[in-house]
C-alpha positions as CSV (number, residue, x, y, z in Angstrom):
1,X,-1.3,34.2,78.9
2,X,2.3,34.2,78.2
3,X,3.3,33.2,82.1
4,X,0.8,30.1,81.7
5,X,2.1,26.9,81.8
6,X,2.3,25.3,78.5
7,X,0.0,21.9,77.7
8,X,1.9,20.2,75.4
9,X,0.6,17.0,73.3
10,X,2.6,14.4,71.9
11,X,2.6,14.1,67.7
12,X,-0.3,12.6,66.6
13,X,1.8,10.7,63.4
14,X,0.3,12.8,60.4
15,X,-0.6,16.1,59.4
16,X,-4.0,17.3,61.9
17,X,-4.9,19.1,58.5
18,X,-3.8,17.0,54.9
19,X,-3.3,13.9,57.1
20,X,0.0,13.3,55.4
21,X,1.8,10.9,57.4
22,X,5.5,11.0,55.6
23,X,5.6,14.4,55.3
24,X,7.9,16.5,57.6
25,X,6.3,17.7,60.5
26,X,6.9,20.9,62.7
27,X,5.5,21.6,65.8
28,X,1.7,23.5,65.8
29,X,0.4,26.2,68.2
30,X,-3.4,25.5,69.0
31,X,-4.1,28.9,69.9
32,X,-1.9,31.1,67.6
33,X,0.9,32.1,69.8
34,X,-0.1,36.3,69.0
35,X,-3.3,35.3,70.8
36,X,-1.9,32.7,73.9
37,X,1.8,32.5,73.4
38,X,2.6,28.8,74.3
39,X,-0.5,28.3,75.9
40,X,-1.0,24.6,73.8
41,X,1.5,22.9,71.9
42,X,0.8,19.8,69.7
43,X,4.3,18.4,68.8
44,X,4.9,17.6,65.4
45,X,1.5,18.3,64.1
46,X,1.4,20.4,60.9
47,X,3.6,19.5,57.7
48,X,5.3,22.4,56.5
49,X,3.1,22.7,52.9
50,X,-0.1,23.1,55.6
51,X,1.8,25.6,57.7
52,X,2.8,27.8,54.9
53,X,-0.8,28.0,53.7
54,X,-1.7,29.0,57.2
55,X,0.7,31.3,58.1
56,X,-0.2,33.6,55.0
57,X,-3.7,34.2,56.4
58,X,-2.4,34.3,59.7
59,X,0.2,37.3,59.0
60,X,-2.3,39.5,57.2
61,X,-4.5,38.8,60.6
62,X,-2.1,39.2,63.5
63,X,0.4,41.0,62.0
64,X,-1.7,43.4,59.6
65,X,-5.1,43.8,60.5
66,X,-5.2,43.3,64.3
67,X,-1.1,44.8,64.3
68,X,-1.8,48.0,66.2
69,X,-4.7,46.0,68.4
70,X,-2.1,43.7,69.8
71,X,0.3,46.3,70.3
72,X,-2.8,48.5,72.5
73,X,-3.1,45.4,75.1
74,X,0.3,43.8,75.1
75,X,-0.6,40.9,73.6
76,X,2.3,38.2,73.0
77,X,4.8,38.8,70.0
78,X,8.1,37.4,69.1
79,X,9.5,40.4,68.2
80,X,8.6,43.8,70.2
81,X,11.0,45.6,67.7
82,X,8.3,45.0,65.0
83,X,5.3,46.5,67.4
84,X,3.6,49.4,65.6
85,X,3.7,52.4,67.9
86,X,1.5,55.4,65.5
87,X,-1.7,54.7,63.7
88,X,-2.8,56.4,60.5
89,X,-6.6,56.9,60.3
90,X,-8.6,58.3,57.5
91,X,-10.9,60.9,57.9
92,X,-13.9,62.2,55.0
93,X,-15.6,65.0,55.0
94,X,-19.4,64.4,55.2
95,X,-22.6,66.4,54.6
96,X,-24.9,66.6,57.3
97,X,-27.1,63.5,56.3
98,X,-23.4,61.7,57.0
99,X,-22.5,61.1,53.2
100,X,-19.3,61.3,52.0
101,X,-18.3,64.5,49.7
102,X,-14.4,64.1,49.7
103,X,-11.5,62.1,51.0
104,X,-9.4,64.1,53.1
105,X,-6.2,61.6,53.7
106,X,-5.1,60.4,56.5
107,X,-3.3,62.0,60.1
108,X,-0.7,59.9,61.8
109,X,-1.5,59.3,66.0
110,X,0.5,57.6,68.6
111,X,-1.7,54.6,69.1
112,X,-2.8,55.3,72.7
113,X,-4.2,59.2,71.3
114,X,-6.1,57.2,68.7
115,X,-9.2,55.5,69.6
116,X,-9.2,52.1,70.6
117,X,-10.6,49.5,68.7
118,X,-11.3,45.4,67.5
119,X,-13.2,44.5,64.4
120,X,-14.1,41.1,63.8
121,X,-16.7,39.4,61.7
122,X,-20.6,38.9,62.9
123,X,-22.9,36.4,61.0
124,X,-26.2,34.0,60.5
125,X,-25.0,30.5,62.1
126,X,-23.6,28.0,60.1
127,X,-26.0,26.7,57.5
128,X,-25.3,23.2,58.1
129,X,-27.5,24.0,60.7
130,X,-30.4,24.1,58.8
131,X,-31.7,27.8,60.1
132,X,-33.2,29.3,57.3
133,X,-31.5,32.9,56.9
134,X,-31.0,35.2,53.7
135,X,-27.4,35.3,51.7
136,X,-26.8,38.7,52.8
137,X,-27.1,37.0,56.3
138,X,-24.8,34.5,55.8
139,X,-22.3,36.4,54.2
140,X,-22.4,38.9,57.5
141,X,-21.3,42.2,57.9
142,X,-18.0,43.5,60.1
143,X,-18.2,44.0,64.1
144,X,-16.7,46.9,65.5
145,X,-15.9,47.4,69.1
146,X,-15.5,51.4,68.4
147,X,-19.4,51.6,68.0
148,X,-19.9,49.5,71.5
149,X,-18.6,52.5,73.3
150,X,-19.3,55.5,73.9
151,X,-15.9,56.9,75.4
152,X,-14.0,55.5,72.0
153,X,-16.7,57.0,69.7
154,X,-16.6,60.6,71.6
155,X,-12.2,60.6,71.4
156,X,-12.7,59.7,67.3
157,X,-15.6,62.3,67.1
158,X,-13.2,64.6,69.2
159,X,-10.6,63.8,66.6
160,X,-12.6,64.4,63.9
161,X,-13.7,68.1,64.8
162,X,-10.2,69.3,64.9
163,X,-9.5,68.3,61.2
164,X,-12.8,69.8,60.4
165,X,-11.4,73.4,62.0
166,X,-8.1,72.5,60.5
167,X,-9.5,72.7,57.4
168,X,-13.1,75.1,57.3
169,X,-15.5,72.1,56.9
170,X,-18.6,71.7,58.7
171,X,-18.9,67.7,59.0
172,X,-16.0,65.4,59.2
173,X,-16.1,62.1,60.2
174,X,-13.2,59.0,61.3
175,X,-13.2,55.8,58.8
176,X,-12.5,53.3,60.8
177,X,-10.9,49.9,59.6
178,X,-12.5,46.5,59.2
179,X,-11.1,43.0,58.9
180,X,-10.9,41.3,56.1
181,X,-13.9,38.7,56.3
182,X,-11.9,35.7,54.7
183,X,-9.0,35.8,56.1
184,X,-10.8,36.0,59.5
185,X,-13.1,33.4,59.3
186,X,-10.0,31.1,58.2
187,X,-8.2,32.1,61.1
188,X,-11.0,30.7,63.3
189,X,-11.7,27.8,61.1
190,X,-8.3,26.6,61.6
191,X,-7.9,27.3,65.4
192,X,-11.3,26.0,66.0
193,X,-10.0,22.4,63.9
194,X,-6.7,22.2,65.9
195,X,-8.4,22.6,69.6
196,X,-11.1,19.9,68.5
197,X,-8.1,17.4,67.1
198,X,-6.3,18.2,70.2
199,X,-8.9,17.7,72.6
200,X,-10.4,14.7,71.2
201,X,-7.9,13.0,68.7
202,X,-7.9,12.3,65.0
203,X,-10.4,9.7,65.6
204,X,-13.0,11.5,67.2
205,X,-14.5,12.9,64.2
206,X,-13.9,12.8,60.1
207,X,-13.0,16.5,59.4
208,X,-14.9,18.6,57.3
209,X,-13.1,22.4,57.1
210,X,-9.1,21.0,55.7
211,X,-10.2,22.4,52.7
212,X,-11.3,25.7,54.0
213,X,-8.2,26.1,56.4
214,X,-5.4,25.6,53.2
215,X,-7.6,28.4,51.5
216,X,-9.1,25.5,48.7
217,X,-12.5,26.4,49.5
218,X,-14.5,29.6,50.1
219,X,-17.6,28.4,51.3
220,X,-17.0,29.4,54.8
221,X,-20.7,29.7,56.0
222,X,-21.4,26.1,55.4
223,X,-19.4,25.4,58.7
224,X,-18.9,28.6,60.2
225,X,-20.9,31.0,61.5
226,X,-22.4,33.1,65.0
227,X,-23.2,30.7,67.7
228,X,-26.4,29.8,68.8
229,X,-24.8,27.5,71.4
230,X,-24.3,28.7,75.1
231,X,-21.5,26.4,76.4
232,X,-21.6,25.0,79.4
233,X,-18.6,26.3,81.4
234,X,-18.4,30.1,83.8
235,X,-17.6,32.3,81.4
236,X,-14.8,34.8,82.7
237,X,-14.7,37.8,81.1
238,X,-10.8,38.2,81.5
239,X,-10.2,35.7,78.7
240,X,-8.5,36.2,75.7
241,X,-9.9,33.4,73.9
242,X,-13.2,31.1,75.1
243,X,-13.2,27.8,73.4
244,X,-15.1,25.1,74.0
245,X,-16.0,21.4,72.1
246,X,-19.1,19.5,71.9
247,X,-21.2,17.9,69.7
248,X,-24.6,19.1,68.2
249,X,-27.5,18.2,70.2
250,X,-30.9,18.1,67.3
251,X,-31.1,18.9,64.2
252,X,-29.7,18.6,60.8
253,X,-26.3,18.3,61.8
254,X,-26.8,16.1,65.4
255,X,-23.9,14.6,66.4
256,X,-21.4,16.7,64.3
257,X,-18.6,18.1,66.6
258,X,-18.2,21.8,67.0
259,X,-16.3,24.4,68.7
260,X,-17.5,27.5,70.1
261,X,-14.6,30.3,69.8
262,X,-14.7,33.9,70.9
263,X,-11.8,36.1,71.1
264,X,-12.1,39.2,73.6
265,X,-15.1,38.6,75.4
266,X,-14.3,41.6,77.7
267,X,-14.8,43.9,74.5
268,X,-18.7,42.2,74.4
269,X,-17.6,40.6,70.9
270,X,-20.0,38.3,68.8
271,X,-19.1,34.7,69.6
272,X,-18.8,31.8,66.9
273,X,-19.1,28.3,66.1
274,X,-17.4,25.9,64.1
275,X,-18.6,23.1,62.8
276,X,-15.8,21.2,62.5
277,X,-16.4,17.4,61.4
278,X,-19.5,14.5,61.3
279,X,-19.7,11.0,63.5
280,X,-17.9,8.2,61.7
């Protein structure tokens, strides 16, 4: 994605997230640029108050939580210098029912010994929908790609065995690391906003997820959640990122727009959709 041509988008006047006009304005990737480098630009679209709300959430992501990830399938960075290149995992010793009896700290790998792995977050759909599903539902529980394949769990159960000879126990098992299920949901929130502004305009829709993306709100199922929807395009499994933006077709929230966003696809990850504003 880095050697695509760029789509650039001339300033739409304001702020695509406070709507502050007289602010200054700095240029805003669509697609965060770890994810698509300069695949879409909007010029001069996010005052700098908005993009330092977003960029906090966005480090912890990119930088943090996805850090060793990125570095696995080259994805785009500004600064290769920075690229983790060893990954600490944890392991626990277990009893044979697999519960935990001790911590047993962590050992330090070279990233491509270590197995590979993306967690994202996997939920009930949006409840603006009007789908009647528990809290614990909504609230969802992490995805893990490490548990999708059987190649990645038999290298970290490989793993595992030698500290268990290393140290004379009989059951040992890898913790593996989760994301952090705000700050991930507000990283699609917000890319799922900008595409839909910069697709359709300011005046396509009145937004409903500003408050959500500058971290005032924390009521992310309302508007996000797994996606029911099947868009309507050949889906290619090379992707990075699918996204798509439509409106809802029946039910409680007919008419609304949404985006359908799922990073991956290759890895068989749960897709999402945004709800991202109502008719005016």
């Amino acid at each position: 994605m880095e050697l695509r041509e760029t789509v650039r988008k001339p300033s739409p006047g304001r702020c695509i997230y406070c709507g502050d006009a007289q602010a200054t304005l700095t240029d805003e990737h669509v697609i965060f640029y770890a994810l698509g480098a300069h695949t879409a630009i909007f010029e001069k679209a996010s005052c700098v108050a908005c993009a330092k709300a977003i960029q906090k959430y966005e480090q912890r992501i990119l930088r943090g939580q996805l850090g060793v990830f990125r570095a696995r399938i080259d994805a785009p960075t500004r600064n290769r210098k920075d690229r983790p290149t060893h990954q600490d995992l944890q392991f626990v010793e277990v009893d044979r029912f697999g519960r935990r009896i001790r911590d047993l700290g962590t050992r330090r790998f070279a990233i491509d010994d270590a197995p590979f792995n993306l967690s994202v977050w996997q939920l009930a759909p949006p409840r603006i929908l009007g789908e009647q599903r528990s809290k614990r539902e909504h609230a969802g529980q992490p995805w893990v790609s490490l548990a999708q394949s059987e190649s990645q769990k038999a290298l970290a159960a490989r793993l595992a065995r030698e500290v268990a000879e290393e140290i004379g126990a009989e059951h040992v098992a890898v913790k593996v690391d989760t994301i952090n299920r705000e700050d991930f949901l507000r990283f699609l929130v917000k890319t799922a906003h900008a595409y839909a502004v910069f697709e359709k305009g300011l005046e396509a829709f009145r937004p409903l997820t500003a408050d959500l993306i500058l971290s005032r709100d924390d009521d992310l199922s309302q508007y996000i959640g797994g996606s029911p929807i099947n868009p309507e395009y050949e889906s290619s499994p090379a992707s990075m990122t699918e996204l798509s933006v439509g409106v809802v077709k029946d039910g409680p929230a007919a008419g609304y727009t949404a985006v359908y966003i799922r990073l991956y696809p290759i890895l068989g990850t749960p897709p999402h959709v945004v709800i991202v504003g109502e008719p005016l």
